[in-house]
C-alpha positions in Angstrom: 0.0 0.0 0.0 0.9 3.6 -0.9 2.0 5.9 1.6 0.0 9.1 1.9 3.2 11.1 1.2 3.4 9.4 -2.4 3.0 11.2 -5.4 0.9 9.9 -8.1 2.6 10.2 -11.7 1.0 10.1 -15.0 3.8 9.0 -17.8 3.6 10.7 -21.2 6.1 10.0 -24.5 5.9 9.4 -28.0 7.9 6.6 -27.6 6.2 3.5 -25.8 9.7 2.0 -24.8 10.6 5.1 -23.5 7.0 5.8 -21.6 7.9 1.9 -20.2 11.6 2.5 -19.3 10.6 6.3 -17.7 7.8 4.4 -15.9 10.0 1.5 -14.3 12.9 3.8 -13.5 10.4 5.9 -11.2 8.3 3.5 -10.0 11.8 2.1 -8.2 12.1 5.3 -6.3 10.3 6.1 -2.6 7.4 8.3 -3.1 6.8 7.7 -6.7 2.9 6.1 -7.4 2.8 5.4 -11.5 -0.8 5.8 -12.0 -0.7 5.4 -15.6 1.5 5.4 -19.2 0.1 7.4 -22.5 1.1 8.7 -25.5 1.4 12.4 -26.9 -1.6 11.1 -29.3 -4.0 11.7 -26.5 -5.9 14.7 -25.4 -3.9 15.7 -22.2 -7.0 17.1 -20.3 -9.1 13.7 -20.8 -6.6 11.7 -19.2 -5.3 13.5 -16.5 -9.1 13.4 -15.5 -9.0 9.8 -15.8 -5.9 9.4 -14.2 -5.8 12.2 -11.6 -2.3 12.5 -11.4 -0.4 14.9 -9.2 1.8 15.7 -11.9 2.9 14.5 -15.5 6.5 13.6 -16.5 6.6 14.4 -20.2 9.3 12.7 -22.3 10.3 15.6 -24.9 12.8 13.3 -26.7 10.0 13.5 -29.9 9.3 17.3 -31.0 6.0 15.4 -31.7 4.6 16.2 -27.9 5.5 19.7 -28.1 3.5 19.9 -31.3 0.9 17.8 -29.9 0.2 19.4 -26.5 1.4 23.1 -27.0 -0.4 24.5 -23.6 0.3 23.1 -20.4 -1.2 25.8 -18.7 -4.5 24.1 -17.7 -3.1 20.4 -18.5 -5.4 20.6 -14.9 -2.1 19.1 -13.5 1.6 20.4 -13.3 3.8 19.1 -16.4 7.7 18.1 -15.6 9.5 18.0 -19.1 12.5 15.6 -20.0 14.4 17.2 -22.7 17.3 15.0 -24.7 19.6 18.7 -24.9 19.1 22.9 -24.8 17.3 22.5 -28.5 14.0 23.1 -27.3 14.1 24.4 -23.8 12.9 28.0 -24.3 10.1 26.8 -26.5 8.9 24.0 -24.0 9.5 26.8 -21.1 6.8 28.4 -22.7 4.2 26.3 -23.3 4.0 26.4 -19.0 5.7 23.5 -18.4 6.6 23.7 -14.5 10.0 22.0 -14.5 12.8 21.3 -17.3 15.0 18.3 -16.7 17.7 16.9 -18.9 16.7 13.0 -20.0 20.2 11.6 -18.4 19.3 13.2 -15.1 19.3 11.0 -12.4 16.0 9.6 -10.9 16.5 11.3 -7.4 17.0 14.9 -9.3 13.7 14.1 -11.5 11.8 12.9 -8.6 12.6 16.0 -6.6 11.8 17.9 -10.0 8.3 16.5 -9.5 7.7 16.8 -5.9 8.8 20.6 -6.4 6.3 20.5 -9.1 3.4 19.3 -7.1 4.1 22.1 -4.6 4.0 24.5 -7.0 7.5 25.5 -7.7 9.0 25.8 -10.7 12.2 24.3 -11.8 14.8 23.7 -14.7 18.1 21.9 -14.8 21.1 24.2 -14.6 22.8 23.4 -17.4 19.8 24.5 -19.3 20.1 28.3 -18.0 21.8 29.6 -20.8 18.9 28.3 -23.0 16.6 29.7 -21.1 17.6 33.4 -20.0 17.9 35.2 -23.3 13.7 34.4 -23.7 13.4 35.9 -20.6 15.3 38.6 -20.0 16.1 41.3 -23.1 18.5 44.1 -22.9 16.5 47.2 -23.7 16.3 48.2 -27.3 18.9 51.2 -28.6 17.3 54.7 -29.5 15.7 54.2 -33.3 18.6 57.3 -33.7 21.9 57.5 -32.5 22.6 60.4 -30.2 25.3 63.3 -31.3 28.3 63.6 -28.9 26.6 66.9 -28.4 24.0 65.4 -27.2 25.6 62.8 -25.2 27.2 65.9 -23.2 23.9 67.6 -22.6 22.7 63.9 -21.5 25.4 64.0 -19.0 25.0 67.1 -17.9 21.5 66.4 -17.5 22.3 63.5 -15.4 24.1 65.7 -13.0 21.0 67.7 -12.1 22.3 70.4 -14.3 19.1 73.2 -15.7 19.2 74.6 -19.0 21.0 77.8 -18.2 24.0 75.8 -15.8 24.1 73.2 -19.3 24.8 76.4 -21.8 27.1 78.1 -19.9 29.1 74.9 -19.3 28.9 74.4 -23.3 29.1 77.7 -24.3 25.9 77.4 -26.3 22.5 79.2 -25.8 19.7 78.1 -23.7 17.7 77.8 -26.9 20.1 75.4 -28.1 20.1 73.5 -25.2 16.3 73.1 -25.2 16.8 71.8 -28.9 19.0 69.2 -27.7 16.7 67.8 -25.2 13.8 67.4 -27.5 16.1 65.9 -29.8 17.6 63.6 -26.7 13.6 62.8 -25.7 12.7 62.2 -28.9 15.5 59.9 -30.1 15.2 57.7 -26.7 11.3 57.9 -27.0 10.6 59.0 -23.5 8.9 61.7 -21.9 10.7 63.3 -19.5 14.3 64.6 -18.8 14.4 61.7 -16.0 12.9 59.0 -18.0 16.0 60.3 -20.3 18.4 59.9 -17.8 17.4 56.4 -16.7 17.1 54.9 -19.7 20.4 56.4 -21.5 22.1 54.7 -18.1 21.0 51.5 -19.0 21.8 51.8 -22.7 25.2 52.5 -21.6 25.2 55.6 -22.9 26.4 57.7 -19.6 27.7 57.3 -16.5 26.0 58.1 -13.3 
């Protein structure tokens, strides 16, 4: 008899040697219930309410389940994916799959993988991070025009707290001038304001607070 600690797992591959081999491996391990083995050919929603699994360990060595099932959003259970390399992480990352696993992983790492899953945690192998990041974080997009180093130094000086009069005595321009080179600065970085300006030039890399 099951313990009432033990998670119930519902095996999914393309491949029914693999959905077998994935299926004894775990079924080995302490706190692992197999409730069931299916194929990417079925509706995901239908049997996870016929199997009422916990969670789902997904075998992604097939693109053929990634094409299959493309939302695991509201699978109406959490979805652990077994990927053979980096190829398709991003792409499985968003589909809402809750953890990321290499296939040569070891059985303790996936069956933590799926007990962090169950408590709603999300999780991803480390060597697939550099897969992963650049669809998730992206550097902020240059100015559609590059700024003039005239305008760079107003930038700066703008930075510095500087108001228009301190900025055209400093560059030995006029005032008038200096307004023309903000508008051109807001303009160019598409933002509204002379502190919008400043923030995002310092991110762009453009000047140094």
């Amino acid at each position: 008899m099951f313990g009432m600690d033990e998670v119930r797992v519902l095996v999914a591959a393309a491949d029914p040697l693999a959905r077998a081999g994935l299926a004894t491996m775990l079924a080995g391990q302490l706190g692992c219930s197999i409730v069931g083995q299916v194929g990417v050919d079925s509706d995901l929603r239908e049997v996870v309410e016929v199997y009422r699994p916990d969670v789902v360990i997904l075998d992604l060595h097939s693109p053929t389940a990634l094409e299959r099932w493309a939302n695991f959003r509201n699978a109406g259970a959490p979805v652990v994916a077994l990927l053979p390399d980096d190829g398709d992480a991003a792409q499985a990352w968003s589909t809402g799959v809750r953890g990321l696993i290499l296939r040569d992983a070891t059985p303790e790492h996936i069956v933590a993988a799926l007990n962090a899953a169950v408590e709603g945690l999300a999780t991803f192998d480390p060597a697939l991070v550099a897969a992963l990041l650049p669809s998730r974080i992206q550097p902020p997009a240059p100015p559609a025009e590059q700024l003039t180093p005239r305008e760079i130094q107003v930038l700066q000086l703008l930075a510095e707290g500087a108001p228009n009069k301190e900025i055209a005595r400093r560059l030995g321009i006029s005032e008038h001038t200096v307004k023309f080179h903000v508008n051109a600065i807001l303009g160019k970085l598409n933002v509204q304001s002379r502190t919008e300006a400043v923030v995002r030039a310092t991110r762009l890399g453009l000047i140094l607070l």
